[in-house]
NUNU-904347 format. One record per residue: residue in three letters; x, y, z of N, C-alpha, C in turn. Coordinates in steps of 0.1 Angstrom, whole numbers, padded with zeros to 4 digits, always signed. Example, Ala and Ser with C-alpha at 12.3 -4.5 7.8 and 13.67 -1.06 7.14 Angstrom:
<vokols>
ALA+0132-0057+0078+0123-0045+0078+0132-0033+0078SER+0128-0022+0071+0137-0011+0071+0129+0000+0079
</vokols>
This chain:
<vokols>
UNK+0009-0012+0000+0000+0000+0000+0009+0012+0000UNK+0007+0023-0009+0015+0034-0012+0011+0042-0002UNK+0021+0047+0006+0013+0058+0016+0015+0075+0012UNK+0005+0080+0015+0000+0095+0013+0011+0102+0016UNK+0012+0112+0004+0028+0123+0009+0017+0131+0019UNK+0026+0135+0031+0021+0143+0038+0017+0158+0034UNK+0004+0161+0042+0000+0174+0039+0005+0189+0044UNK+0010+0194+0034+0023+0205+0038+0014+0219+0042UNK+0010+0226+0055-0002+0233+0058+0003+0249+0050UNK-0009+0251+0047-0008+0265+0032+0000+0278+0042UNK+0012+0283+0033+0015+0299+0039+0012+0310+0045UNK+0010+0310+0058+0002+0321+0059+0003+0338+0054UNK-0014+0337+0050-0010+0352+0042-0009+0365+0046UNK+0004+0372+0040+0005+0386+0051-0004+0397+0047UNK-0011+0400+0060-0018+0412+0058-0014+0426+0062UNK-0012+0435+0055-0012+0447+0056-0017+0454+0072UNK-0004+0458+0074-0010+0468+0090-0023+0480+0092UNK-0030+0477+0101-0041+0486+0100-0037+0501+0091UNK-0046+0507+0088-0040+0522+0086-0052+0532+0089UNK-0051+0526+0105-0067+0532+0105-0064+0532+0119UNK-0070+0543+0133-0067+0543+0144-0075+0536+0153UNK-0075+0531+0162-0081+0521+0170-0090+0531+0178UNK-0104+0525+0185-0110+0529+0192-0106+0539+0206UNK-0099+0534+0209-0092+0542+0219-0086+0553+0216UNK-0077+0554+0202-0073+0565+0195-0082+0575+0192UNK-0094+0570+0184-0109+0582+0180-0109+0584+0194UNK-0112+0574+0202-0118+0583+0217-0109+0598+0222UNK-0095+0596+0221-0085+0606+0222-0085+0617+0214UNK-0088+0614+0206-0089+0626+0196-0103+0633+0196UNK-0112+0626+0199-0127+0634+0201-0126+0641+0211UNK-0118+0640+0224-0119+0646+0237-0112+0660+0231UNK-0102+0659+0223-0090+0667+0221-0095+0676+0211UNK-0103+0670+0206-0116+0684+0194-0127+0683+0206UNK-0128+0680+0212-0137+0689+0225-0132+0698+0233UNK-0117+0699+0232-0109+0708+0241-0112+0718+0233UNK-0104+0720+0219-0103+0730+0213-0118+0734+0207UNK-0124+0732+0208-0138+0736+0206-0140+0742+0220UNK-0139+0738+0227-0143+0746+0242-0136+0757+0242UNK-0124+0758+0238-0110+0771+0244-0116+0781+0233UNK-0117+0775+0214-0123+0785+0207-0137+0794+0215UNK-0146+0786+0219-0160+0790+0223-0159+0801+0231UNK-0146+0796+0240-0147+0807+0252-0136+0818+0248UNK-0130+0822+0240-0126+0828+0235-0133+0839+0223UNK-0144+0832+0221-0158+0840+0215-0163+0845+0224UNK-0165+0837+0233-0176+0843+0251-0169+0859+0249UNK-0157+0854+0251-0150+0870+0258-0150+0884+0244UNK-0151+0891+0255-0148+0905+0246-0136+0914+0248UNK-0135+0912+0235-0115+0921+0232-0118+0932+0236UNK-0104+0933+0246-0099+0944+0251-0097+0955+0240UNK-0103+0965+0239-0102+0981+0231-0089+0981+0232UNK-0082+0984+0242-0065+0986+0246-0059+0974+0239UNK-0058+0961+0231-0053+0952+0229-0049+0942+0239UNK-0050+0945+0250-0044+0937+0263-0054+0939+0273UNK-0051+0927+0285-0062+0924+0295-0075+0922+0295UNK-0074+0911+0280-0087+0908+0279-0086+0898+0292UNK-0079+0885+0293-0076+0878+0306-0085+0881+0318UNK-0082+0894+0322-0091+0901+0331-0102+0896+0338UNK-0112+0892+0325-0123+0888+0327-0129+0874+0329UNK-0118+0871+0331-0115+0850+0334-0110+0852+0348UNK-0109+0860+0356-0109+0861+0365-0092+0862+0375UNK-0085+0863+0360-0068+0861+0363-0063+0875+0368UNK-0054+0877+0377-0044+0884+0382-0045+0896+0367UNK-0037+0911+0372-0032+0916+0360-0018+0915+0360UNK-0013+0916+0346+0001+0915+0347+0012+0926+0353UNK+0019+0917+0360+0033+0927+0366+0039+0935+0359UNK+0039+0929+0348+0054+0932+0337+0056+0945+0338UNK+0048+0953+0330+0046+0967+0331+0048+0976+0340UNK+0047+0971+0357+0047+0982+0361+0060+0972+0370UNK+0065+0964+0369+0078+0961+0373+0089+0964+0363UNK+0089+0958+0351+0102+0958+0339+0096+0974+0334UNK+0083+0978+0336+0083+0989+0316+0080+0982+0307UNK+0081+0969+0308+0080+0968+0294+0063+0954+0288UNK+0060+0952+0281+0052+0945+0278+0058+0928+0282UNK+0047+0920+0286+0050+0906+0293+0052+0894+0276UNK+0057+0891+0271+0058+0881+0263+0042+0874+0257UNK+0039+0877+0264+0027+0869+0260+0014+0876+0260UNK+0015+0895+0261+0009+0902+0264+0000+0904+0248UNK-0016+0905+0251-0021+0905+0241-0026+0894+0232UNK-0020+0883+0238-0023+0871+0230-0038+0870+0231UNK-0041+0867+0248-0058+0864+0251-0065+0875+0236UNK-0065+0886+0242-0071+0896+0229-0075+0891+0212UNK-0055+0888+0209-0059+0883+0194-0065+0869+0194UNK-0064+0860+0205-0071+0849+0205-0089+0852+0202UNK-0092+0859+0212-0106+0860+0207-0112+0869+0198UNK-0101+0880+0197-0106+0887+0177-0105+0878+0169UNK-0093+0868+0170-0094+0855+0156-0110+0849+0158UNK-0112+0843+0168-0124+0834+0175-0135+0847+0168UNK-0134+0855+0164-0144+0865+0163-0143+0869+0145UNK-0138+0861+0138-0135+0865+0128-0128+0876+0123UNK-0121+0883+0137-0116+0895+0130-0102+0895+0129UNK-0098+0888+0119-0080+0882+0118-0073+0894+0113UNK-0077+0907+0109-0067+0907+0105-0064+0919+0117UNK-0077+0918+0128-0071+0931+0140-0069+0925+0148UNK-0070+0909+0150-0061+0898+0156-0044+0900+0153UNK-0045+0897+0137-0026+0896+0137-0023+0908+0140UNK-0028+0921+0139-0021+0929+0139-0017+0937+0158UNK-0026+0934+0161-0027+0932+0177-0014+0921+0180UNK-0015+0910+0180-0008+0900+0184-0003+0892+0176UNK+0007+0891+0167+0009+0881+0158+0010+0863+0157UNK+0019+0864+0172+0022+0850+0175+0005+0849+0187UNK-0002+0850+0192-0014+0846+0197-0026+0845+0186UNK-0026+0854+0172-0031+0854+0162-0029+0834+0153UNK-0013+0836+0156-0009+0823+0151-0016+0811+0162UNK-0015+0810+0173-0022+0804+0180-0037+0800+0185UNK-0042+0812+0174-0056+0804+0177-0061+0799+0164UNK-0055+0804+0151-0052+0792+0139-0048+0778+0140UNK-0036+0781+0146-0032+0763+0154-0048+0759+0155UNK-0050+0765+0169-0061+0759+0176-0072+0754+0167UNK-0078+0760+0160-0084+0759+0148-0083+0748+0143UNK-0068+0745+0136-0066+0735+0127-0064+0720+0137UNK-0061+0725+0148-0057+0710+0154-0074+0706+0158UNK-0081+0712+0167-0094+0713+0162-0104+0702+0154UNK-0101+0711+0140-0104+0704+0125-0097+0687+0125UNK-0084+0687+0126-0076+0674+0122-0083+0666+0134UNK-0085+0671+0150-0087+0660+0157-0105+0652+0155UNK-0107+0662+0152-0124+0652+0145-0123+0650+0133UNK-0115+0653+0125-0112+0643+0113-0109+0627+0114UNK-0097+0627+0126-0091+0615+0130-0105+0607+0136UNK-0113+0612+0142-0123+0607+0153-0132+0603+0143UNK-0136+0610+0137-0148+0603+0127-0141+0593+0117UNK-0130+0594+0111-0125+0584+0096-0117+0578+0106UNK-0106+0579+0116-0097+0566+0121-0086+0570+0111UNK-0081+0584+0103-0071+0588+0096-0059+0586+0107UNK-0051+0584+0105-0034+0585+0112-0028+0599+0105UNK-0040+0609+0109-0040+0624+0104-0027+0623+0116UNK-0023+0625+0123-0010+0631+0135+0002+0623+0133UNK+0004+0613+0129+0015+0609+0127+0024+0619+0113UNK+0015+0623+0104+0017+0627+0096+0022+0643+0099UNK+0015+0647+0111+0018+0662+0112+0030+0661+0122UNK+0028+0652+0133+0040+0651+0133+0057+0648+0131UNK+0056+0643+0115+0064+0647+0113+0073+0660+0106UNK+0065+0665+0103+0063+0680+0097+0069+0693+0111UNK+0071+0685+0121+0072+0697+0133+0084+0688+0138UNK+0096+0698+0129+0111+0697+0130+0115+0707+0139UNK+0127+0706+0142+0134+0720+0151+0137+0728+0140UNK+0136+0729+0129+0134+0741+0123+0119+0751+0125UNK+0111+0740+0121+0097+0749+0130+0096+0754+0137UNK+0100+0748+0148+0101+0752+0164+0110+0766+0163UNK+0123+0765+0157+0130+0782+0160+0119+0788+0151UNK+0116+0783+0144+0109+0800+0135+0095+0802+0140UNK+0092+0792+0147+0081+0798+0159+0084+0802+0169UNK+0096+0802+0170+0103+0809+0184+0107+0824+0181UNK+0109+0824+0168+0112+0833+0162+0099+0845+0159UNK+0092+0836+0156+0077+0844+0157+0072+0854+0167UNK+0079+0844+0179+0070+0845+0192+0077+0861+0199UNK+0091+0860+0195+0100+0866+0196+0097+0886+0191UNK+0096+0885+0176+0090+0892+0164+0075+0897+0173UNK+0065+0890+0180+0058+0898+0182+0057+0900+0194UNK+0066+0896+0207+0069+0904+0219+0073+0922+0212UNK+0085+0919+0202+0090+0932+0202+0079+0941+0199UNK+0069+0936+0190+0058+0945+0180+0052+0948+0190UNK+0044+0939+0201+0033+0944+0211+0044+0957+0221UNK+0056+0954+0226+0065+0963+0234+0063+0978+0224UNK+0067+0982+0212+0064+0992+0205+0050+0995+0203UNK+0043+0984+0202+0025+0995+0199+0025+1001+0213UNK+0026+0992+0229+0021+1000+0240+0035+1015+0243UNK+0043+1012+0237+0053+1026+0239+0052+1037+0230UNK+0041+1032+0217+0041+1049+0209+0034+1056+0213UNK+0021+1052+0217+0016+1061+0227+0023+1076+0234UNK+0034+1068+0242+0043+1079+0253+0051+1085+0238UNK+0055+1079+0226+0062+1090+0219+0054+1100+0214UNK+0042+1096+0212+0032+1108+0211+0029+1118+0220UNK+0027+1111+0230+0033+1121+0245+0040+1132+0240UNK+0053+1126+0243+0064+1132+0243+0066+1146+0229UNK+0055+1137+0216+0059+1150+0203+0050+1159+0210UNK+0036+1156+0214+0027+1165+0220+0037+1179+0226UNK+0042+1173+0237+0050+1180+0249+0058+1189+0242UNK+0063+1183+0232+0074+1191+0221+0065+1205+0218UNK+0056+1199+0211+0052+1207+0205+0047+1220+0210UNK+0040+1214+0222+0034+1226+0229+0044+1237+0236UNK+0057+1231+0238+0071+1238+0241+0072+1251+0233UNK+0068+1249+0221+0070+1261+0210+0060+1267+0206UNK+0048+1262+0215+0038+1276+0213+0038+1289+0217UNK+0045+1288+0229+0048+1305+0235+0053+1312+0225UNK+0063+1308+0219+0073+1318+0207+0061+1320+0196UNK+0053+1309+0189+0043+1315+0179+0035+1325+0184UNK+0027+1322+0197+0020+1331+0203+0022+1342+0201UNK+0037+1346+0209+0039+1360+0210+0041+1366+0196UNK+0041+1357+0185+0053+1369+0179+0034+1371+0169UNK+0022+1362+0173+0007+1365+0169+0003+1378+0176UNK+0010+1376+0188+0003+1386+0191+0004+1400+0188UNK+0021+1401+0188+0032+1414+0183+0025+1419+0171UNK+0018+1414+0162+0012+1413+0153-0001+1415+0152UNK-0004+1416+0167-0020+1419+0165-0031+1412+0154UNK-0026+1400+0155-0039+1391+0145-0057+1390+0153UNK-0053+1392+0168-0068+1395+0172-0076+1384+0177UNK-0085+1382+0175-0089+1374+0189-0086+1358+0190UNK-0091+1357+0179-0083+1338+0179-0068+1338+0183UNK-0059+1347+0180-0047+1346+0188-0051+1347+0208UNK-0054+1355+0207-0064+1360+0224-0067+1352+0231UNK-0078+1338+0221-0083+1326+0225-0073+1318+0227UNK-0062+1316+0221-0050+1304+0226-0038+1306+0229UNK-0039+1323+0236-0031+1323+0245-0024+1315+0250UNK-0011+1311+0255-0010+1307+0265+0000+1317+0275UNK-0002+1311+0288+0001+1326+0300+0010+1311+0308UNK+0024+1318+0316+0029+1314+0329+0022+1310+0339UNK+0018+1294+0345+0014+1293+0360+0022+1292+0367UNK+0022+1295+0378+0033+1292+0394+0027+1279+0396UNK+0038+1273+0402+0038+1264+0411+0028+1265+0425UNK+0021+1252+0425+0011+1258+0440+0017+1248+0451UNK+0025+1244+0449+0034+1233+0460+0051+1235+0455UNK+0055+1243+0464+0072+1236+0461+0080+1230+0465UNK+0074+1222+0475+0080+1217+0485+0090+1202+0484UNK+0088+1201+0470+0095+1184+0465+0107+1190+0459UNK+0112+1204+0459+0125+1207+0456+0138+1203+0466UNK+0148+1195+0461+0158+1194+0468+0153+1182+0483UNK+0145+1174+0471+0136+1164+0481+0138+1151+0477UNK+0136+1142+0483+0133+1124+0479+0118+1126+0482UNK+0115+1122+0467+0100+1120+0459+0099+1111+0463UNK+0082+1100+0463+0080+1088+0458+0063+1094+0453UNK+0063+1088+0444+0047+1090+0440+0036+1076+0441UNK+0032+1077+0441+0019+1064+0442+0004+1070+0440UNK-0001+1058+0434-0015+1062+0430-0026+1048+0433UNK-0038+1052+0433-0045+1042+0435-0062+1046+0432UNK-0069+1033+0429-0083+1034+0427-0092+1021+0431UNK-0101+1025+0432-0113+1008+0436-0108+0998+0429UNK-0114+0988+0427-0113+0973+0423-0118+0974+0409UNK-0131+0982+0407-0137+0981+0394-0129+0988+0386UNK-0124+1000+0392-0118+1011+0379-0106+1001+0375UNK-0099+0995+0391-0082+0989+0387-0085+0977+0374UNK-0097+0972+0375-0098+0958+0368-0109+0964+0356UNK-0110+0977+0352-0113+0976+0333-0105+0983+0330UNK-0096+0989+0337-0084+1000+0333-0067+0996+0338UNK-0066+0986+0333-0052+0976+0343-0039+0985+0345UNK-0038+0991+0332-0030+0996+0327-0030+1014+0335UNK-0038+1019+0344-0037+1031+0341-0034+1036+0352UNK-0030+1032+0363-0022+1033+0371-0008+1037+0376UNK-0005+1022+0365+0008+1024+0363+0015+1036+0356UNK+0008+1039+0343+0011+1050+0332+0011+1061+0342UNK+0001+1063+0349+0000+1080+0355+0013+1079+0367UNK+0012+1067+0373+0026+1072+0386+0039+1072+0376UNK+0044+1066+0362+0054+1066+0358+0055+1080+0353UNK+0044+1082+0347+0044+1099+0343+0044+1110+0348UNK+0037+1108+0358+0041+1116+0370+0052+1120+0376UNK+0057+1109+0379+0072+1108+0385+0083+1114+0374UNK+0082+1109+0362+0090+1113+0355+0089+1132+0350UNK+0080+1134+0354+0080+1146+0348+0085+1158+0359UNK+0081+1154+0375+0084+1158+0387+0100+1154+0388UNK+0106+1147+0380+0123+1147+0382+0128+1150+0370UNK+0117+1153+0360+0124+1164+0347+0125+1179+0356UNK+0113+1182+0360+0113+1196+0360+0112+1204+0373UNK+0110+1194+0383+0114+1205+0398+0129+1200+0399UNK+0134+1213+0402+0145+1216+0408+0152+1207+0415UNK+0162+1197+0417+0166+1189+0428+0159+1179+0432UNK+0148+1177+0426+0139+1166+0431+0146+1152+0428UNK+0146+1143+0437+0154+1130+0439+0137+1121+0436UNK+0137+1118+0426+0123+1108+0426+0127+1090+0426UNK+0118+1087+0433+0120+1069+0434+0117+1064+0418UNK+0123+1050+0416+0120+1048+0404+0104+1039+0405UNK+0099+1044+0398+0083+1047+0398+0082+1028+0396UNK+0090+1020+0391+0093+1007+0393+0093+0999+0406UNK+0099+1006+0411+0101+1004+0424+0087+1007+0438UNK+0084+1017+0432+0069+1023+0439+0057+1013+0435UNK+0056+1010+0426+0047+1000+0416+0045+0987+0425UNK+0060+0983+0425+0063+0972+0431+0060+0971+0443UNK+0064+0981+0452+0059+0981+0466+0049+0981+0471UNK+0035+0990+0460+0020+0990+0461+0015+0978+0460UNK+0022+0968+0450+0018+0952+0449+0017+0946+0454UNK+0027+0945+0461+0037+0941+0479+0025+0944+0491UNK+0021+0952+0489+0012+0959+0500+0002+0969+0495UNK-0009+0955+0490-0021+0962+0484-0031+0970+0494UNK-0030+0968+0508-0037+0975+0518-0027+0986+0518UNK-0019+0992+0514-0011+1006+0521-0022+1019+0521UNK-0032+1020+0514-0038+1034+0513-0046+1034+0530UNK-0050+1021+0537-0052+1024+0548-0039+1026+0558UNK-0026+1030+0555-0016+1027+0563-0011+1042+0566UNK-0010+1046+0580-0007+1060+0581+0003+1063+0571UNK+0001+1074+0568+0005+1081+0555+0022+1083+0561UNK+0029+1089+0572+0045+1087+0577+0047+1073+0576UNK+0038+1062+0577+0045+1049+0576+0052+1051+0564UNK+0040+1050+0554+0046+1048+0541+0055+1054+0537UNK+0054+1067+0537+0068+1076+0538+0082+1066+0544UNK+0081+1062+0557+0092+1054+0564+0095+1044+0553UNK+0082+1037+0550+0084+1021+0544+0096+1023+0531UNK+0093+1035+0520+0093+1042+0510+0113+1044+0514UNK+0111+1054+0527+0127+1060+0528+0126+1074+0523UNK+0119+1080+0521+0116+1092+0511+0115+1104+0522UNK+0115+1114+0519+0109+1128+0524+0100+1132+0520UNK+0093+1130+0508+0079+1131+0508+0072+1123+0498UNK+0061+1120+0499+0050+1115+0489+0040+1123+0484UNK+0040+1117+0473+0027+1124+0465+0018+1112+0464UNK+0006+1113+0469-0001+1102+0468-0014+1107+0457UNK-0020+1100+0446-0026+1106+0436-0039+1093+0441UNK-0052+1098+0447-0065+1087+0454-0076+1090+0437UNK-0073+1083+0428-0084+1085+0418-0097+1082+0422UNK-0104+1086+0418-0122+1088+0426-0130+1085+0416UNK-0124+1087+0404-0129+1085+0391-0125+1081+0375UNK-0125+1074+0371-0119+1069+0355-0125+1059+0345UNK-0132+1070+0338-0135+1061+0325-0135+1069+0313UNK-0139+1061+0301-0139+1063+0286-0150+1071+0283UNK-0164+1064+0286-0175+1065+0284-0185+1070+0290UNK-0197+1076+0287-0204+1080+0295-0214+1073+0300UNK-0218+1070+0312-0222+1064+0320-0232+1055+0312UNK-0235+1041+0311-0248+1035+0300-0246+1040+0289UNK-0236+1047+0283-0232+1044+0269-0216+1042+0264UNK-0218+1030+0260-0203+1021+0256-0199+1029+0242UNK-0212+1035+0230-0204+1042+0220-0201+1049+0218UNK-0205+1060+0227-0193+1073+0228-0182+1076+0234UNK-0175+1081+0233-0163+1089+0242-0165+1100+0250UNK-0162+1095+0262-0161+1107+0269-0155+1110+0283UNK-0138+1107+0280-0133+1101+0293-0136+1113+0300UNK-0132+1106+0313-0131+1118+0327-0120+1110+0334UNK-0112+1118+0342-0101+1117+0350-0103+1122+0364UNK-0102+1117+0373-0105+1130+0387-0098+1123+0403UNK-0091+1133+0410-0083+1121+0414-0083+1136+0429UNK-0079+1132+0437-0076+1140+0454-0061+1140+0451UNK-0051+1150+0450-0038+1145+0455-0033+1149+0467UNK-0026+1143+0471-0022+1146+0486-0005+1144+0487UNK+0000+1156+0493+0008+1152+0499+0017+1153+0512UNK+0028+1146+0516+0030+1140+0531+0045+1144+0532UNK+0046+1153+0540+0063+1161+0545+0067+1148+0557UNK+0075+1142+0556+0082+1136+0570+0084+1146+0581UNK+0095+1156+0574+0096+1164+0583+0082+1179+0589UNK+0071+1171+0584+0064+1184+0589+0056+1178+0602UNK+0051+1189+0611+0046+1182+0620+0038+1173+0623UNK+0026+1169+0616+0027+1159+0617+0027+1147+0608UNK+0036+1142+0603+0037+1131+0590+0027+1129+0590UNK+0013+1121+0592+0005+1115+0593-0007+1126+0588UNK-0007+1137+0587-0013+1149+0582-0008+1152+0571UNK-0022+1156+0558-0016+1163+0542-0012+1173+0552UNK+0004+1178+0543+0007+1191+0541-0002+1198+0531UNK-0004+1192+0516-0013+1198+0509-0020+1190+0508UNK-0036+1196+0498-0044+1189+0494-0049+1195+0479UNK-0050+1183+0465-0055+1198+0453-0065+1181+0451UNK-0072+1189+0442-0085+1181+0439-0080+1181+0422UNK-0079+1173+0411-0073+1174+0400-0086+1168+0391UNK-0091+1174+0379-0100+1170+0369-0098+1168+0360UNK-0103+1166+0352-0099+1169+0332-0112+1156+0327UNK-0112+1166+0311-0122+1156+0302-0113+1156+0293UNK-0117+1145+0289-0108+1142+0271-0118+1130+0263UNK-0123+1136+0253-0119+1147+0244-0127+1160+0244UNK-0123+1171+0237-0130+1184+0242-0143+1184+0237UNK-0145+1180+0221-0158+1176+0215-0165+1169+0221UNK-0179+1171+0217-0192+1160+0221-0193+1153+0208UNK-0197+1143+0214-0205+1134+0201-0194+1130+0196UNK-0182+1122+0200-0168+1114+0192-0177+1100+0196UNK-0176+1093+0184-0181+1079+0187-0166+1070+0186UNK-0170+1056+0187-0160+1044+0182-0162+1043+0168UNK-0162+1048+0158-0162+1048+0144-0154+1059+0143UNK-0148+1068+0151-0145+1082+0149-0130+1080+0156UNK-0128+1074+0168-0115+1074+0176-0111+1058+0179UNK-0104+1053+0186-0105+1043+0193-0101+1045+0205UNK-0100+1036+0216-0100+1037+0235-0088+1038+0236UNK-0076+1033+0229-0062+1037+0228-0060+1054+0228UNK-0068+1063+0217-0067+1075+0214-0071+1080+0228UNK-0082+1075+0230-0091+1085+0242-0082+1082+0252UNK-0078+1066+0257-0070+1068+0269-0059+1077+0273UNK-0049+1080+0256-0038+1086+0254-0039+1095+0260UNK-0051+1104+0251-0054+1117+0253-0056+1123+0266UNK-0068+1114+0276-0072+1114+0286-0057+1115+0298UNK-0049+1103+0295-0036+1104+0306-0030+1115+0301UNK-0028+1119+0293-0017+1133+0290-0024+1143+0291UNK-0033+1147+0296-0040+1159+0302-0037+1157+0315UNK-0045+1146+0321-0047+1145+0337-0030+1142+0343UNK-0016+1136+0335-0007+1136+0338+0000+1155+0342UNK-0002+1160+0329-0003+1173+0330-0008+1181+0342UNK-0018+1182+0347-0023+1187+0355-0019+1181+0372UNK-0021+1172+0372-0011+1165+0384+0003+1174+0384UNK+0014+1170+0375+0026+1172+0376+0027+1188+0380UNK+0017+1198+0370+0021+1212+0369+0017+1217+0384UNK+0012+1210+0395+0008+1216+0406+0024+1221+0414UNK+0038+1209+0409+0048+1212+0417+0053+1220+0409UNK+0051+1229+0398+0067+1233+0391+0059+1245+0379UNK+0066+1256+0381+0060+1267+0370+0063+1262+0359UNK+0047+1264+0349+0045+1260+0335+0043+1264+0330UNK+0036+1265+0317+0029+1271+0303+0014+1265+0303UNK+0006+1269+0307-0005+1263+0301-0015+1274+0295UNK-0025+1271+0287-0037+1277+0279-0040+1287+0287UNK-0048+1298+0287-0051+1311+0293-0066+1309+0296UNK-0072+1299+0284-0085+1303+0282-0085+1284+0281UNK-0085+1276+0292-0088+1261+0292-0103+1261+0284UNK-0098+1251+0275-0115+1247+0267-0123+1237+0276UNK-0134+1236+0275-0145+1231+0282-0142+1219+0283UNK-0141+1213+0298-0142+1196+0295-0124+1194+0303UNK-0114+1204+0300-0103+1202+0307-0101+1201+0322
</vokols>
């Protein structure tokens, strides 16, 4: 009997590796397009900061140091903002506000998009983008990020160079004046006068300054920024132009008010002690806004503040030596809407009056003869 060649069992056939992501993977990736859908959403919720910065604010975060510790803008300042003009379709006052936070909520966007792509089809969409995100990417998004610290640090500092052309400018009105008037042009020359004021305090001559300023919780948290601007301004202009004045670096004052957010209850010679100074100028704002009361579309800042200030050596520290009540409106017109200015202009305008008028209390000036309505 012939026996049976044995049965040789068939090759098994190779199959091709999934190319498709496993359940667990879609589950990951659906959470991960429910993240970025929630961060977009709430980034819609919010409403952009007019100033470009401290939209944050209103999530209930801290304001930033940077500013009134460095001077300078925080790295990351303005991002919230362009994040939610992009979320708002407004990309191009996103990039221009924030470039690298503008790029960030594109990202967001697209990762977004890719991760419920992956979730619904099972694409091995990430392996793919992954590879695509080299250290060359990474520096030229570093690079980015870099590019628009500098841009946001120059938009919040032209402001003060406009300041400063202002300041200029007004420096050389006396000489046109006079030589209008020598000339007898008549009464519009008459109207913009400007006349010599005295000093109504001189007492921060041949003195150690510190200035500080302060306001409620509501003004500090829709106006983050304005605090800081008026004591640096202040300060700076009280050690341009009184005589001998030794002023603290308004950095330093900033810092210490941080340090010790209860100081305005703290006898007024403490602070002085705490400080090291001979005297303070303490500037109590009472009032600050844009707009007129229940209406968000006009302009119509007001500024209004008590200033006080505190002699060590007078008898008793703990008592103003003076007291001046300080005002101003900006802008001088009625009827300026948000189609006509923006809150950048009006704030500008608004601190470089009310800085003005603060400072000119220590030190003889130039100002208008005939103040227009609203100053």
């Amino acid at each position: 009997m012939t026996a049976l060649p044995a049965q040789v069992p068939p090759a098994p056939v190779a199959t091709a590796p999934s190319r498709r992501v496993g359940a667990a993977g879609r589950l990951l990736a659906l959470a991960g397009a429910g993240a970025g859908l929630g961060l977009l959403g709430l980034a819609w919720w919010l409403e952009p900061s007019a100033k470009g910065y401290g939209t944050h604010l209103q999530l209930g975060l801290p304001s930033c140091t940077w500013p009134s510790v460095f001077g300078i803008a925080c790295p990351s300042c303005g991002m919230t903002t362009s994040f939610s003009l992009a979320a708002r379709g407004r990309f191009v006052d996103s990039f221009t506000n924030q470039p690298m936070g503008f790029l960030l909520a594109v990202g967001t966007a697209a990762a977004t998009m890719s991760a419920l792509y992956v979730a619904t089809t099972g694409a091995r969409l990430f392996e793919l983008l992954a590879r695509l995100f080299t250290a060359r990417v990474f520096w030229t998004l570093g690079a980015i990020a870099l590019a628009s610290w500098i841009w946001k640090i120059w938009q919040m500092r032209r402001g003060m160079a406009a300041i400063a052309l202002a300041s200029c400018a007004a420096l050389a009105l006396p000489g046109c004046i006079l030589a209008g008037l020598t000339s007898a042009i008549g009464q519009k020359i008459e109207k913009d006068k400007m006349i010599e004021v005295l000093a109504r305090y001189r007492g921060l001559e041949n003195r150690t300054v510190a200035v500080l300023a302060h306001t409620d919780m509501t003004t500090g948290y829709e106006n983050p920024m304005a605090v800081a601007n008026i004591v640096a301004n202040v300060a700076s202009q009280i050690q341009r132009r009184v005589g001998g004045a030794r002023v603290l670096d308004p950095r330093d004052t900033l810092s210490w008010s941080h340090q010790h957010p209860g100081w305005p209850a703290m006898p007024p010679g403490e602070v002085a002690k705490e400080l090291d100074v001979e005297r303070v100028v303490m500037i109590d704002i009472y009032e600050y806004r844009l707009n007129p009361p229940g209406n968000a579309w006009l302009w119509e800042g007001v500024a209004a503040a008590n200033v006080t200030v505190i002699e060590t050596d007078g008898i008793d520290p703990d008592a103003p030596a003076e007291e001046f009540n300080v005002a101003v409106g900006f802008p001088e017109d009625e009827g300026i809407s948000r189609d006509m200015a923006t809150a950048n202009d009006i704030e500008l305008g608004l601190q470089k009056l009310f800085v003005d008028k603060v400072a000119w209390l220590f030190y003889d000036h130039i100002e208008p003869k005939y103040p227009k309505e609203g100053r």
